[in-house]
C-alpha positions as CSV (number, residue, x, y, z in Angstrom):
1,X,17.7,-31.1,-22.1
2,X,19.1,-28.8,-24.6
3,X,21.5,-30.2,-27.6
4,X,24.6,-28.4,-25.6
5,X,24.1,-30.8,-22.3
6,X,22.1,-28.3,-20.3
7,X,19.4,-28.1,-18.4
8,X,17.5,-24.4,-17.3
9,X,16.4,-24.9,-13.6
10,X,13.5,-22.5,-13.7
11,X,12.6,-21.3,-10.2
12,X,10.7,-19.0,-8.2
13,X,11.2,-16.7,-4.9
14,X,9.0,-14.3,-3.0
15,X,10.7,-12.5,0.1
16,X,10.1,-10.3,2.5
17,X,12.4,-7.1,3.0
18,X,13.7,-6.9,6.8
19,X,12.9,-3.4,6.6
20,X,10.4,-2.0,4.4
21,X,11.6,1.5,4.1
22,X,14.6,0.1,2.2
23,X,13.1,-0.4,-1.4
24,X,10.9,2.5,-2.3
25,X,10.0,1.2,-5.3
26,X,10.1,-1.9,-7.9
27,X,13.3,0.0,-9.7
28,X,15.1,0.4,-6.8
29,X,14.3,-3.1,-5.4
30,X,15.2,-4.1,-9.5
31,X,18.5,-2.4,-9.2
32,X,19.5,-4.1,-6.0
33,X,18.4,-7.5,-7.5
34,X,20.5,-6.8,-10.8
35,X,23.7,-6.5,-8.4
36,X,23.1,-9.8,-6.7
37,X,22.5,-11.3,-10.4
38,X,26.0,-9.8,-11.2
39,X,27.7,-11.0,-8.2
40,X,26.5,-14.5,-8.7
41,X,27.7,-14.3,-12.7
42,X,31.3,-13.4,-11.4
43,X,31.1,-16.3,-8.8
44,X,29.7,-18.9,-11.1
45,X,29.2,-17.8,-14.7
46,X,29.0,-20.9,-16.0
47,X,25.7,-21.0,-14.5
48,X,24.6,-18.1,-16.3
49,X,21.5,-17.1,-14.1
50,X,19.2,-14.7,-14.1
51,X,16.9,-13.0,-11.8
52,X,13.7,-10.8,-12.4
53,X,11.2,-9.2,-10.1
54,X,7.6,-10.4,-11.3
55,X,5.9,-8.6,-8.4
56,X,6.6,-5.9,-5.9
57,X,5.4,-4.8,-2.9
58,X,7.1,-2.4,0.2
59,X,6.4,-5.7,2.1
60,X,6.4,-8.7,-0.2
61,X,8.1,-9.1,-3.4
62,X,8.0,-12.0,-5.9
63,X,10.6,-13.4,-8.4
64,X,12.1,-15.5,-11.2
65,X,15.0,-17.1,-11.0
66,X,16.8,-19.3,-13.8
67,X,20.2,-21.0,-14.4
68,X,21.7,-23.3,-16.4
69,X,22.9,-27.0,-14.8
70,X,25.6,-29.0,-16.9
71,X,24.0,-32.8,-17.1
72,X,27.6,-33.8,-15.3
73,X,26.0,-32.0,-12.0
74,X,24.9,-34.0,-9.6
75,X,21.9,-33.3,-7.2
76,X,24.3,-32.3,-4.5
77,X,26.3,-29.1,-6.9
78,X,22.8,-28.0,-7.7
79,X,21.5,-27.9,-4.0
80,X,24.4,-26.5,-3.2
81,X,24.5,-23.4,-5.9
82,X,20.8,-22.9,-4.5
83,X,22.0,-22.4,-1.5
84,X,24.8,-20.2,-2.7
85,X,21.7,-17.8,-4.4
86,X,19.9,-18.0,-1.4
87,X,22.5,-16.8,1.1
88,X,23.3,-14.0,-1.6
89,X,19.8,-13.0,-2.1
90,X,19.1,-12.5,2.1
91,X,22.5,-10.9,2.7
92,X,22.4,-8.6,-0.3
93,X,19.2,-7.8,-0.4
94,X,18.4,-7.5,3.3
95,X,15.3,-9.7,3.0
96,X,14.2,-13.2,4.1
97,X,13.4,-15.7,2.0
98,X,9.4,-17.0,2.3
99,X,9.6,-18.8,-0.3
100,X,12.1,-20.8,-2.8
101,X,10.5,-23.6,-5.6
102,X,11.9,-24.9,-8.5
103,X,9.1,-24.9,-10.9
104,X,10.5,-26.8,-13.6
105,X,13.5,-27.8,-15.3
106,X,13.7,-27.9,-19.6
């Protein structure tokens, strides 16, 4: 935990685009993903998260995701912000989530 009474849920994501003519390439995809990270900030800034693309593909793409829990959340406001990404992430994006772990939390 940090000295402010937070704690960085680190986590990672790999997706699959719904159609895979609709990222030509990683900045495009990158772009997209920077205006889900932004629509997230404005809907829960505390949480201050952040998204990066680690690996792209037409048909596959890989990511990072971090944000920052309060250690007044319970298990249940985390789960539920997750799923708040998630749903933002697959409509925004147009893709389907393979893959969502939480890799570590410092």
């Amino acid at each position: 935990m940090s000295s402010a009474g937070y704690f960085f849920y680190l986590c990672s994501i790999t997706v699959k685009p719904n159609d895979e003519e609709q990222y030509e390439d990683f900045n495009e995809f990158d772009m997209h993903l920077h205006l889900v990270q932004e629509e997230l900030e404005k809907k829960e800034p505390s949480r201050d998260p952040y998204l990066e693309t680690t690996f792209f593909l037409p048909d596959w793409v890989e990511m990072n995701f971090k944000f920052k829990s309060s250690y007044k959340d319970g298990d249940e406001d985390i789960y539920m912000y997750i799923d708040l990404v998630k749903e933002e992430i697959e409509s925004d994006l147009n893709v389907t989530i393979v893959d969502f772990g939480i890799e570590g939390v410092v």
